[in-house]
N, C-alpha and C positions, 0 to 999 in steps of 0.2 A: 466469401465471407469478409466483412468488414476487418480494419485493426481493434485490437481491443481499447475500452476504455479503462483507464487507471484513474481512483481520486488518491490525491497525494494529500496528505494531511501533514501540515506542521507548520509549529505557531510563528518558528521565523520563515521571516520574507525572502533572505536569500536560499535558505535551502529549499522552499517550494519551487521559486522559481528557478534557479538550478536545474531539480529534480524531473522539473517540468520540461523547462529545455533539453535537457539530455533524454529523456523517454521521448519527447514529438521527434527531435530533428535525428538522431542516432536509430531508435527505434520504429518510428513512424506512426508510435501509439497517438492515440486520441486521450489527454488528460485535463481530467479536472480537479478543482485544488479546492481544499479548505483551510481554514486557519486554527480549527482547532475541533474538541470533542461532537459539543452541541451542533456543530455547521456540517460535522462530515457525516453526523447521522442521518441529516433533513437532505446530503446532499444523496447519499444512496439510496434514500426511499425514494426522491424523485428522478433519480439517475441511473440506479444499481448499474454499477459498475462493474466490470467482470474481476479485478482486484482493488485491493486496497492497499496503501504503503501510508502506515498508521506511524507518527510519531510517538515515541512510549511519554515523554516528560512534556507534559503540556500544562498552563495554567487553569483553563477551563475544566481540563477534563483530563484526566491519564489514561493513556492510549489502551490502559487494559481495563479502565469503565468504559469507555469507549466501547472495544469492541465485546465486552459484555448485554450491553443496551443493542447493539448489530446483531449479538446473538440469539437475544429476547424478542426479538421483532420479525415473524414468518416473514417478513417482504427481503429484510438485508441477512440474514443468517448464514443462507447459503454462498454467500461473498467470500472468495476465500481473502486474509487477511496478512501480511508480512509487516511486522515492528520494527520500525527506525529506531535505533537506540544506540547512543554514545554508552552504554552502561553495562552491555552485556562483557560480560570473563570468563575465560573458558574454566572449564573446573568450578563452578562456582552456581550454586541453583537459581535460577532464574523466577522471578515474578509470574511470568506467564506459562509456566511449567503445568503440564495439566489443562489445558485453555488448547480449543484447536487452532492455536496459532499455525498458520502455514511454513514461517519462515524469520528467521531476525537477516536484516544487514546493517553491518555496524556502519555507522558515521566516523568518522567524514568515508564517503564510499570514493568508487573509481567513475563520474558521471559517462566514459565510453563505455563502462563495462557492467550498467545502472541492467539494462536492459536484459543485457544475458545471461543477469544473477535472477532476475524476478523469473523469467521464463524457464530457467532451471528450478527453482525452488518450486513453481505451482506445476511444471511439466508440460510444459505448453512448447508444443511442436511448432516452428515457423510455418509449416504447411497449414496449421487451421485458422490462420488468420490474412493467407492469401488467397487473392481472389482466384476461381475456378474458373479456367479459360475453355 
């Protein structure tokens, strides 16, 4: 089986690209980026990607319309979903409480340790994404 594909969504340029960097070259994933609500939704219907790494604060669109309109639509629904957010505090109710969000990692994250935090949070075993010899 192939690596997974990941869309990174988030409206700044350096933390996409970042994000992007450290999942292909750390990771080995396959990613694709958007820049913001309206882009990562057109980008999963033609893409579905096996996760998403949704920014919660975005101009276009808040990462939780966002993934509401993902969950509205049979093609992206089943995408599971993790929220970028500078915003999350422990102790304190969250926005997307109730929402099957998959997973938060706060920003600024650790880019070596990008990879090993999404694969813990969806459960994703390093064997099902290596090729079967």
């Amino acid at each position: 089986m192939s690596q997974p594909t990941v869309l990174v969504v988030d409206d700044d340029d350096d933390i996409r690209e970042l994000t992007q960097l450290a999942l292909e070259s750390v990771s080995g994933w396959t990613i694709v980026t958007a820049d913001g609500g309206f882009a990562a939704i057109e980008m999963c219907r033609t893409h579905v990607p096996d996760a998403v790494l949704l920014d919660m604060m975005m101009p276009d669109m808040d990462g939780l319309t966002t993934f509401e309109h993902l969950q509205a639509d049979p093609i992206t629904r089943d995408i599971p979903v993790i929220l970028f957010t500078a915003k999350g505090r422990v102790g304190e109710r969250q926005p997307w409480e109730g929402h099957d969000i998959r997973g938060m990692i706060a920003k600024p994250y650790d880019p070596m340790t990008l990879g090993e935090q999404v694969s813990e949070i969806l459960g994703w075993d390093e064997a099902r994404w290596s090729d079967a010899s």
